[in-house]
DRENPA-3360 file (N, C-alpha, C; in nm, 2 decimals, always signed):
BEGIN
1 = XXXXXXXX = +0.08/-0.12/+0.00/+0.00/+0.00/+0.00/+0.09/+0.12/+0.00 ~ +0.05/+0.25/-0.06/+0.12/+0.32/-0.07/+0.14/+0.44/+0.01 ~ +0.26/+0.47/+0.12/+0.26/+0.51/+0.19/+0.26/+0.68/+0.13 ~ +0.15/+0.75/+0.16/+0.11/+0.90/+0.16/+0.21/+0.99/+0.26 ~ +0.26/+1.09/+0.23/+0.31/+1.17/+0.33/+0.23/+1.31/+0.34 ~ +0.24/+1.35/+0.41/+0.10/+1.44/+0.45/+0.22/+1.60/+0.52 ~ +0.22/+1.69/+0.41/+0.26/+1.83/+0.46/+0.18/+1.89/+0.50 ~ +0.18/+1.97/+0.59/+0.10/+2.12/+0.70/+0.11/+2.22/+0.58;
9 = XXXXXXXX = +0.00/+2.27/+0.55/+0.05/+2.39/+0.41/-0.06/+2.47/+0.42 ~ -0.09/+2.61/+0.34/-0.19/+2.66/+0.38/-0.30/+2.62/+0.28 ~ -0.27/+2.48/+0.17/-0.37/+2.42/+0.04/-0.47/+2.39/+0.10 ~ -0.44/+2.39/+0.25/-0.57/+2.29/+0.30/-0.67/+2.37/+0.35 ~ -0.72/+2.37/+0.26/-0.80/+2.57/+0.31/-0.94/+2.52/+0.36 ~ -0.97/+2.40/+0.40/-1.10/+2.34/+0.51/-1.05/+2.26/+0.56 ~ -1.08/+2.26/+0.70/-1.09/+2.17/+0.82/-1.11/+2.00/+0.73 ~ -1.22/+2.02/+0.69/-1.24/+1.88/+0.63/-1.08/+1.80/+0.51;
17 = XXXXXXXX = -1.07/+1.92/+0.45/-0.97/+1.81/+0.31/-0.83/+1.79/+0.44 ~ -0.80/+1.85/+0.52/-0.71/+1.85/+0.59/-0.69/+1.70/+0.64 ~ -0.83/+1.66/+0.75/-0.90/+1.57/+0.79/-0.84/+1.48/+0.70 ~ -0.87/+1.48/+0.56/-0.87/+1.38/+0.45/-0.73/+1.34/+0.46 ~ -0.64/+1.46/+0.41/-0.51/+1.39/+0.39/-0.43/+1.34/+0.50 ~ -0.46/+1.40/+0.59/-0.41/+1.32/+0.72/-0.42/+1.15/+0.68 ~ -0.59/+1.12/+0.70/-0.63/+1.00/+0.71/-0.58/+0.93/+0.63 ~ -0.58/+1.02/+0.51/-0.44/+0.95/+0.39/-0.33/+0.83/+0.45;
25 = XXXXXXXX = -0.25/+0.93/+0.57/-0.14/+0.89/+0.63/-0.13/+0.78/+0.76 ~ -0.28/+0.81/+0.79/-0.32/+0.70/+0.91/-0.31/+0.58/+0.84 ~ -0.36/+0.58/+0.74/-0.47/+0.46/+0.73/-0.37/+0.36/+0.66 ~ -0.26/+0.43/+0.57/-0.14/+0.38/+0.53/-0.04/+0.22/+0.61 ~ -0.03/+0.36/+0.72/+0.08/+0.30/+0.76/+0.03/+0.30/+0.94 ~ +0.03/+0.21/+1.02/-0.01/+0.21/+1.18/+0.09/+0.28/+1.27 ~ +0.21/+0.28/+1.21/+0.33/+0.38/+1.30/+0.28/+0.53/+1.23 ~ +0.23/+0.53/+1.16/+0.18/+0.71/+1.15/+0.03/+0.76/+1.24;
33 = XXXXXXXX = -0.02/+0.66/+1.31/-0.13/+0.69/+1.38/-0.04/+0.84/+1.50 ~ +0.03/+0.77/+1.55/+0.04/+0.94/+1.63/+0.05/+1.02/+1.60 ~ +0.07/+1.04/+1.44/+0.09/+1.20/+1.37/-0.08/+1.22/+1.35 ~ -0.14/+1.12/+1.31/-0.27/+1.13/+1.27/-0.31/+1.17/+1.39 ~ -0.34/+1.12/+1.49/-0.37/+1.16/+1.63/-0.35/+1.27/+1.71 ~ -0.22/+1.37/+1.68/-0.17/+1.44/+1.72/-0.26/+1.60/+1.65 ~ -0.22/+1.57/+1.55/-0.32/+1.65/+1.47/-0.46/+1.72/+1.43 ~ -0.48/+1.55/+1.48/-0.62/+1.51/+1.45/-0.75/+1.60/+1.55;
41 = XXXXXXXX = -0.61/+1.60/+1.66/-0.72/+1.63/+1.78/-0.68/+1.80/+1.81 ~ -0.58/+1.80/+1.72/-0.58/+1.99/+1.73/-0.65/+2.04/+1.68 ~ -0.69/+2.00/+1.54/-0.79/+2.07/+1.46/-0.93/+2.05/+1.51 ~ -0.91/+1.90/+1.58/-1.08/+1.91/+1.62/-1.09/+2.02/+1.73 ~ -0.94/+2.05/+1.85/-1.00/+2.16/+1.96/-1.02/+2.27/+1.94 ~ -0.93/+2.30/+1.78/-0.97/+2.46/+1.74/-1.09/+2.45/+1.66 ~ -1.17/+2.33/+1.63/-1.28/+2.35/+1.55/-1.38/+2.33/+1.67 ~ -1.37/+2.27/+1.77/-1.47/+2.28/+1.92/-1.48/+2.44/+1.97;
49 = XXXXXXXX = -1.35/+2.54/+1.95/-1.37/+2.65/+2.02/-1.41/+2.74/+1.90 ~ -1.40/+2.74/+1.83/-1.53/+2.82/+1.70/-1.67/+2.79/+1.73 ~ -1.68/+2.63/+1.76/-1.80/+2.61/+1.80/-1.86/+2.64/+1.91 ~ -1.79/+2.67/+2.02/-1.83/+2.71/+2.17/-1.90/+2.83/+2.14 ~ -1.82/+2.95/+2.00/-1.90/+3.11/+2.06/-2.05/+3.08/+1.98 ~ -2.07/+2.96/+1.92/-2.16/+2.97/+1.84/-2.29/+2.92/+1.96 ~ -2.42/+3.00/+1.98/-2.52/+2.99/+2.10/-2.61/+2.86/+2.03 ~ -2.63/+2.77/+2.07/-2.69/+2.64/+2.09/-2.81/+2.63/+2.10;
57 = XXXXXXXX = -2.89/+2.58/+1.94/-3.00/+2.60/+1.90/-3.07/+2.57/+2.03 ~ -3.21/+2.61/+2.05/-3.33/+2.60/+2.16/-3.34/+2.42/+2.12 ~ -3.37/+2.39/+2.02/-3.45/+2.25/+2.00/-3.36/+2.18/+2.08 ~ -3.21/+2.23/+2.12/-3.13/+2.11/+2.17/-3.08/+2.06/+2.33 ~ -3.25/+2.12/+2.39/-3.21/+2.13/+2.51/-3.19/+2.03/+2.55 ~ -3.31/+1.91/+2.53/-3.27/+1.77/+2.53/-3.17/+1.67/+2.53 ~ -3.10/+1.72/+2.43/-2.96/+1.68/+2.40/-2.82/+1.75/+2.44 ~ -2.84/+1.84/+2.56/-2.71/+1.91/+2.60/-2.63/+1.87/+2.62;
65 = XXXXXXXX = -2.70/+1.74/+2.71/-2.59/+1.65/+2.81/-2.48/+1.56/+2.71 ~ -2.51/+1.56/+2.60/-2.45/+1.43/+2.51/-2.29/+1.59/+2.47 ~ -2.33/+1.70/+2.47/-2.23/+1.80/+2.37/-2.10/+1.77/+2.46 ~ -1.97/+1.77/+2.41/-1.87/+1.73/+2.39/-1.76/+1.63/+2.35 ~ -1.68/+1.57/+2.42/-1.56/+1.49/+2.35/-1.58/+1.38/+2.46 ~ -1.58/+1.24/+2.43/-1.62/+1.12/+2.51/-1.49/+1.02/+2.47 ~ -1.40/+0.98/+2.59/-1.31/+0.88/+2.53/-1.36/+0.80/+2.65 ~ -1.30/+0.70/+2.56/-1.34/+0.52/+2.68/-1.18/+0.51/+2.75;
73 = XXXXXXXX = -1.18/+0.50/+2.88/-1.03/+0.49/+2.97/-1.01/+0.37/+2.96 ~ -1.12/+0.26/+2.91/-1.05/+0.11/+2.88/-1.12/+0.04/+2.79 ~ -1.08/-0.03/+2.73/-1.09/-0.09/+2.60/-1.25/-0.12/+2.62 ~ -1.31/-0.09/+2.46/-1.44/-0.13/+2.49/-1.47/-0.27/+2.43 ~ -1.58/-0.37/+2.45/-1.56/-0.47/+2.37/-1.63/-0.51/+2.28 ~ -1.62/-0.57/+2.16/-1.72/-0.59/+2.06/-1.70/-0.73/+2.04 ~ -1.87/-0.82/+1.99/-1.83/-0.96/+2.00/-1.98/-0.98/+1.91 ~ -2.01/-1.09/+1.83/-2.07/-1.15/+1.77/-2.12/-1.26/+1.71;
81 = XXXXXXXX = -2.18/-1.34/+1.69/-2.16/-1.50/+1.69/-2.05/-1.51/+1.54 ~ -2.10/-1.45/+1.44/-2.00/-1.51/+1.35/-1.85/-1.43/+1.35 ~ -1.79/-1.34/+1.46/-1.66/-1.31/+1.43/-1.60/-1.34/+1.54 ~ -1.47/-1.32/+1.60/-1.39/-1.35/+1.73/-1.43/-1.23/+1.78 ~ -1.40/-1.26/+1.91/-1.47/-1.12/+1.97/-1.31/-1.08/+1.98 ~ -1.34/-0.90/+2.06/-1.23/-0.81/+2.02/-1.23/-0.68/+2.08 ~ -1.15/-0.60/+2.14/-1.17/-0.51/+2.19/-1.07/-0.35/+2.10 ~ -1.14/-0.27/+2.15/-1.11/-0.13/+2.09/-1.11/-0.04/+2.18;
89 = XXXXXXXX = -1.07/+0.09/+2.13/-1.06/+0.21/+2.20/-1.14/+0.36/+2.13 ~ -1.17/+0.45/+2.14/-1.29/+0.49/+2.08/-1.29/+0.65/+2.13 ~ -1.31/+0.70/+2.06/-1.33/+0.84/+2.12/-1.45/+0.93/+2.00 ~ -1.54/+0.96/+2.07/-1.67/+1.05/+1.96/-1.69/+1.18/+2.05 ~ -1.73/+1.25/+1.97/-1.77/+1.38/+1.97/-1.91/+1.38/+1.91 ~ -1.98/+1.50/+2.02/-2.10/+1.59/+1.99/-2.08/+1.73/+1.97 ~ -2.15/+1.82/+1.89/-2.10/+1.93/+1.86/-2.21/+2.04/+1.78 ~ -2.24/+2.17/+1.87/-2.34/+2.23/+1.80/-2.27/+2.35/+1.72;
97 = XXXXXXXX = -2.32/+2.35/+1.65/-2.27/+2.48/+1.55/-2.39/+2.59/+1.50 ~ -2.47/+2.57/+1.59/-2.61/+2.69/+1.59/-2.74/+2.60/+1.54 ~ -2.75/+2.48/+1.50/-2.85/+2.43/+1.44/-2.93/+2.36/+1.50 ~ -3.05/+2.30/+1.46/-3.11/+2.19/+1.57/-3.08/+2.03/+1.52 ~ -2.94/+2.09/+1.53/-2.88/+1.88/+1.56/-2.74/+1.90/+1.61 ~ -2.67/+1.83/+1.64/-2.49/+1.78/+1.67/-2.43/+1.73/+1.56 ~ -2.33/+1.76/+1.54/-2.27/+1.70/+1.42/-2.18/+1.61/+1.52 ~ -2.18/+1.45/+1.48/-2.09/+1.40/+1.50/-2.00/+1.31/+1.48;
105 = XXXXXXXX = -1.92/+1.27/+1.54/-1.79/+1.18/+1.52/-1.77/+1.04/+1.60 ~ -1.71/+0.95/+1.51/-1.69/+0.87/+1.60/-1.50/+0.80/+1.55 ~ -1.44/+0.83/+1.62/-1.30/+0.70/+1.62/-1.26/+0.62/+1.65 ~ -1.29/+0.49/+1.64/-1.16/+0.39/+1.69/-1.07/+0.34/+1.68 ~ -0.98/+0.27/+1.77/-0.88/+0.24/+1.71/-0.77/+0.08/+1.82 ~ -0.68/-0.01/+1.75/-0.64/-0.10/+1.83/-0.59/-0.04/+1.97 ~ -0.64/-0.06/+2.08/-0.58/-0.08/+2.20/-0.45/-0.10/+2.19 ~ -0.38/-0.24/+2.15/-0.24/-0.23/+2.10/-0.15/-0.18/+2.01;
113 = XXXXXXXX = -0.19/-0.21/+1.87/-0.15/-0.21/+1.79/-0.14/-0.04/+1.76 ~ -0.25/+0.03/+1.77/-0.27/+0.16/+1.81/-0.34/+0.20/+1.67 ~ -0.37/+0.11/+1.55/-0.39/+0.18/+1.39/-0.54/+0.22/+1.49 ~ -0.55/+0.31/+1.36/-0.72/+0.32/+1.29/-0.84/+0.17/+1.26 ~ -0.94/+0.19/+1.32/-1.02/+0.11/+1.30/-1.16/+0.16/+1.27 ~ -1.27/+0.16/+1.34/-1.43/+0.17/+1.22/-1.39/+0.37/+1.29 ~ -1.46/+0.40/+1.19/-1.46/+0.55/+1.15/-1.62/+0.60/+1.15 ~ -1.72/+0.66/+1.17/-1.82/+0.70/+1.12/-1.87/+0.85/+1.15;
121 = XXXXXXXX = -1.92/+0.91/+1.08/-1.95/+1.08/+1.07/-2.13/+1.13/+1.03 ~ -2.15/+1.21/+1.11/-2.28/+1.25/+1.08/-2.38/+1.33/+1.17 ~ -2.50/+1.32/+1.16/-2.52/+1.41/+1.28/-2.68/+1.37/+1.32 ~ -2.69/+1.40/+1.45/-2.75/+1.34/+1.56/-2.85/+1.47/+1.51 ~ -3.02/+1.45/+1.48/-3.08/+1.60/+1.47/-3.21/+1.53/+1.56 ~ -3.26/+1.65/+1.64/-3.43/+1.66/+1.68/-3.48/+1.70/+1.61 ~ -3.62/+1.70/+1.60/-3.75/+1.76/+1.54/-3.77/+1.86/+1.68 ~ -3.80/+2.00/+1.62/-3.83/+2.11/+1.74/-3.94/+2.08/+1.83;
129 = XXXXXXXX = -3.94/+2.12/+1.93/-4.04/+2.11/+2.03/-4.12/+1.98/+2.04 ~ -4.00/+1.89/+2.02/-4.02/+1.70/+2.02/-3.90/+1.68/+2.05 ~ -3.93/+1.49/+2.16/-3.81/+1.40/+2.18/-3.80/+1.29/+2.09 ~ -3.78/+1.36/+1.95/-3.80/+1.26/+1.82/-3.64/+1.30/+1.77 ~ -3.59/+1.20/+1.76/-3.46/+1.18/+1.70/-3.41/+1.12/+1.61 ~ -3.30/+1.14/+1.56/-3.26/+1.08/+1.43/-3.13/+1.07/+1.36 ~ -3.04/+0.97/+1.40/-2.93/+0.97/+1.35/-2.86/+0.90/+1.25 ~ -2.81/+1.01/+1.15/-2.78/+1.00/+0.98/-2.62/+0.95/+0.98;
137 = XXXXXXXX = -2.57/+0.87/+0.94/-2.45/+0.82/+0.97/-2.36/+0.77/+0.84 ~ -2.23/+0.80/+0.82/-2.17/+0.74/+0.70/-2.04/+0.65/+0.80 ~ -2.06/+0.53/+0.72/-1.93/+0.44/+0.79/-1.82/+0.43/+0.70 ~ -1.72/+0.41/+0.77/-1.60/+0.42/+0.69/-1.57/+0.28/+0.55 ~ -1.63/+0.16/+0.59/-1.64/+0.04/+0.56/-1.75/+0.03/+0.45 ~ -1.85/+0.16/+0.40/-1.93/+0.18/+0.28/-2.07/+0.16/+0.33 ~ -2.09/+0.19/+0.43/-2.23/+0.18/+0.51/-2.32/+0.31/+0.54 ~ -2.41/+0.30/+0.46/-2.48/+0.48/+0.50/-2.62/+0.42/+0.57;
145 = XXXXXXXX = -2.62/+0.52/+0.75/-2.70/+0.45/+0.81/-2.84/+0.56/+0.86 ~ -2.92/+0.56/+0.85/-3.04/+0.64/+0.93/-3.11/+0.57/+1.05 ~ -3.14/+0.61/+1.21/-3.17/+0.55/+1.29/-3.26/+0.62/+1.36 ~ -3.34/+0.60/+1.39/-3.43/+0.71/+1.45/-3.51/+0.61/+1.53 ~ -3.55/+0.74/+1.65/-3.60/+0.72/+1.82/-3.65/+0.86/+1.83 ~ -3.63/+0.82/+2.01/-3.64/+0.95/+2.09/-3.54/+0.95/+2.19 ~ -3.54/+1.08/+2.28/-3.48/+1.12/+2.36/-3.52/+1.11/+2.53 ~ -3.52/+1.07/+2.62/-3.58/+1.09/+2.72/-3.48/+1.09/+2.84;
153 = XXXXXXXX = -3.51/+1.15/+2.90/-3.42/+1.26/+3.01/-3.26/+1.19/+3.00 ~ -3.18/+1.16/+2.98/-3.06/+1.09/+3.00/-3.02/+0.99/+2.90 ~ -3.13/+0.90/+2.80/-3.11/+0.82/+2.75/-3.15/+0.83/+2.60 ~ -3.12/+0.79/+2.50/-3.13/+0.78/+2.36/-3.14/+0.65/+2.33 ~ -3.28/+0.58/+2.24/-3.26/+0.50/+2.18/-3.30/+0.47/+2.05 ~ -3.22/+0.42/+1.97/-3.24/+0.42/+1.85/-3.25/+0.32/+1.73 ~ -3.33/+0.29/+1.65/-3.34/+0.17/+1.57/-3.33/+0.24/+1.46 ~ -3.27/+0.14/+1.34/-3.21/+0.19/+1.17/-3.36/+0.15/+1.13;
161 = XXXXXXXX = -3.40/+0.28/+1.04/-3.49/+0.26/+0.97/-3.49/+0.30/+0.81 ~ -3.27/+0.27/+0.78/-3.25/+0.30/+0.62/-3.12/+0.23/+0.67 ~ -3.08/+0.12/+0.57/-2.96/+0.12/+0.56/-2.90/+0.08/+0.43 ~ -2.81/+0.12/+0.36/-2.77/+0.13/+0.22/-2.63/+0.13/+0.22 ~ -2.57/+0.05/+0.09/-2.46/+0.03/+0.12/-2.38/+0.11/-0.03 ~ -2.25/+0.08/-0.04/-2.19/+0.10/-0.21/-2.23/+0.00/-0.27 ~ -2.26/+0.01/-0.42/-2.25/-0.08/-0.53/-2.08/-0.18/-0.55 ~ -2.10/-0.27/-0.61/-2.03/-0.41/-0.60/-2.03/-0.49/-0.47;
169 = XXXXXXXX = -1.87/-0.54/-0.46/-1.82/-0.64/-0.38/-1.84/-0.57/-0.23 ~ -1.90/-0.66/-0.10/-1.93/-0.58/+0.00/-1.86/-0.69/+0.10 ~ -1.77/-0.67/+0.24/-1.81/-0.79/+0.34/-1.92/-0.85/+0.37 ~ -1.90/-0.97/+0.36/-2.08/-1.05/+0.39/-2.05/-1.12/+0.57 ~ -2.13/-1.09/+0.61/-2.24/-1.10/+0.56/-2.28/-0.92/+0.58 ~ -2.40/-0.91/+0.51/-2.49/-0.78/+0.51/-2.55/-0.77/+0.66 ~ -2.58/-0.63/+0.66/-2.57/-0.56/+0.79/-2.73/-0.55/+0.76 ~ -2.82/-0.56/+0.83/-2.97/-0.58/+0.78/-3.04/-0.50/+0.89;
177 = XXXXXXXX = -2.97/-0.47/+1.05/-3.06/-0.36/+1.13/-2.98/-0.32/+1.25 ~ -2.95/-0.20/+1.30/-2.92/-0.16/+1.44/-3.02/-0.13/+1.47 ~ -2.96/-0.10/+1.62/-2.99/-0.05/+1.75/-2.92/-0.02/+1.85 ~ -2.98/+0.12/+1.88/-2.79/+0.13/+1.94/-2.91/+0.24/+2.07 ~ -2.82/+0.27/+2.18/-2.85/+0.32/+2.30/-2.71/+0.41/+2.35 ~ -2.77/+0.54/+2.38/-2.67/+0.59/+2.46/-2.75/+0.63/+2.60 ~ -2.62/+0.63/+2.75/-2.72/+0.65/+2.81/-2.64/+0.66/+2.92 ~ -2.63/+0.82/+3.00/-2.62/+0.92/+3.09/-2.55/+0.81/+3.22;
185 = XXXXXXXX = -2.48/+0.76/+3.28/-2.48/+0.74/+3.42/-2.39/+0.75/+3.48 ~ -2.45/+0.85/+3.56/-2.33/+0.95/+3.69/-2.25/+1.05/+3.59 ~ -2.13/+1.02/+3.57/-2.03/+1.07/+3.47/-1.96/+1.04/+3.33 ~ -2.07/+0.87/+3.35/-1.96/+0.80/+3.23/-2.10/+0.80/+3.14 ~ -2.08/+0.77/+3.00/-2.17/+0.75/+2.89/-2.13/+0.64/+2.86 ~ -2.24/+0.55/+2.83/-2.28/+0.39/+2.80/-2.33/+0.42/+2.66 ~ -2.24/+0.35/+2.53/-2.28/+0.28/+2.46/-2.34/+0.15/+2.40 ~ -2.40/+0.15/+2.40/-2.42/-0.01/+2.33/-2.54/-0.08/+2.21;
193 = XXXXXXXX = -2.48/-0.14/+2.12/-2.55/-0.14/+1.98/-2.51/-0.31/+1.99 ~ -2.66/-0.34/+1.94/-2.76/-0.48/+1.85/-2.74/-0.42/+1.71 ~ -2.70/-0.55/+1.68/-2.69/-0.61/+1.50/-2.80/-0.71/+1.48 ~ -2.80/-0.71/+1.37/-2.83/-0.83/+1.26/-2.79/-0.82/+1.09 ~ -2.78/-0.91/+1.10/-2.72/-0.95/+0.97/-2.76/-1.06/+0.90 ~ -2.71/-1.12/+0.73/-2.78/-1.21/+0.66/-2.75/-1.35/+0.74 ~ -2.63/-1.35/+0.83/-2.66/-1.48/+0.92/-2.70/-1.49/+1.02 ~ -2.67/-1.38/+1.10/-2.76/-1.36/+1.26/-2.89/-1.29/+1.20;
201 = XXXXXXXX = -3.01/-1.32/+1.18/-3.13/-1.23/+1.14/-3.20/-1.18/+1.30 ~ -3.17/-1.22/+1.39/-3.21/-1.13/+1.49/-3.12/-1.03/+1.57 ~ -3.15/-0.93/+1.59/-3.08/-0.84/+1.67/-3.02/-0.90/+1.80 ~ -2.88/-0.89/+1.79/-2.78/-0.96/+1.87/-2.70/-0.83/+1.90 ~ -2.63/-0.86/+2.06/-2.55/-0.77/+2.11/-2.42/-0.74/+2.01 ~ -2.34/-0.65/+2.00/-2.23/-0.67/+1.93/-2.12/-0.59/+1.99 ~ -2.14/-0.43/+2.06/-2.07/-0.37/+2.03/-2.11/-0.30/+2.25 ~ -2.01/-0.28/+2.30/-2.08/-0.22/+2.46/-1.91/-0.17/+2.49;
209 = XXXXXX = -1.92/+0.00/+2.49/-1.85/+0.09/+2.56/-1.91/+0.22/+2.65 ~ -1.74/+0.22/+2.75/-1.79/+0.34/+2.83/-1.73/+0.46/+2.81 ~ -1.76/+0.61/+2.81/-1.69/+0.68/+2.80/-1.66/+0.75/+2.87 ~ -1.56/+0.81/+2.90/-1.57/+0.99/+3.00/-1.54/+1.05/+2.95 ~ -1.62/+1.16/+2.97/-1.57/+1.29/+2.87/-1.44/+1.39/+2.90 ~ -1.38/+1.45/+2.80/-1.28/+1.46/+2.86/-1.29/+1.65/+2.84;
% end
């Protein structure tokens, strides 16, 4: 694979293509994760404090508690009947920029090994003056996801009611439904997401981390 080198220059005239070429360099090579890392997380704190002077749509009162940066202090674990189970590390973001949704993030990556692992981007929106939610999601692995719920005091839950993938060759088996829950306790935030797929057809645990915010 061909290793990308990635210069700081002023070409990179949005946050986003910057993002890109970085990942360029992550995704390359697993000894370039700390540069990716290093970086990664500057541009996201100067793009967090742009977003702080920006005042925080009304619709999002509901969802205050979720706004910031959430890393897991130990490995989270994911497990499945058809793969070996496995652990990760993980760090997501919520983030208002004046609208009535969060744009968000999610990273992970090997506990040991330290590379890059599942990636996904998008944003978490309410319907105004409702605890009706809905989260639009692109995954790194060619998965475009829509999940929609509600909100209620501390907890989020959510079921895919669209999921669509790229055209050709895909990993099989096919990803056929989430469900995923976030949810408030004491200081830490609990993730955890149900699959199914063309060989598990019923919703099975797969995926359970904790986070603190940092």
């Amino acid at each position: 694979m061909r290793n990308y080198t990635v210069v700081l220059h002023h070409r990179y005239a949005s946050y986003s293509s910057f993002r890109y070429a970085v990942a360029c360099t992550a995704s390359a090579k697993c000894s370039n994760t700390s540069a990716y890392n290093r970086y990664s997380h500057m541009y996201d704190a100067k793009t967090r404090d742009m977003n702080d002077q920006i005042p925080m749509h009304s619709a999002l009162e509901p969802l205050k508690w979720l706004v910031g940066t959430w890393r897991t202090e130990k490995p989270a674990s994911g497990h499945f009947p058809t793969i070996e189970p496995f652990e990760y590390c993980e760090e997501i973001n919520f983030s208002s920029i004046g609208q009535p949704m969060l744009n968000y993030t999610a990273q992970s990556w090997h506990p040991v090994k330290k590379c890059p692992m599942h990636r996904e981007v998008g944003f978490l929106k309410i319907t105004p003056k409702t605890n009706d939610v809905s989260l639009l999601l692109t995954h790194n692995f060619g998965l475009c996801t829509v999940e929609e719920g509600c909100v209620t005091d501390h907890e989020i839950v959510l079921k895919s009611t669209s999921i669509s993938r790229k055209t050709g060759p895909y990993k099989a088996p096919a990803v056929l439904e989430i469900k995923r829950e976030f949810k408030l306790v004491g200081d830490a935030l609990h993730h955890t997401l149900h699959m199914a797929t063309e060989k598990t057809t019923e919703l099975t645990p797969h995926l359970e981390a904790v986070y603190k915010k940092q």
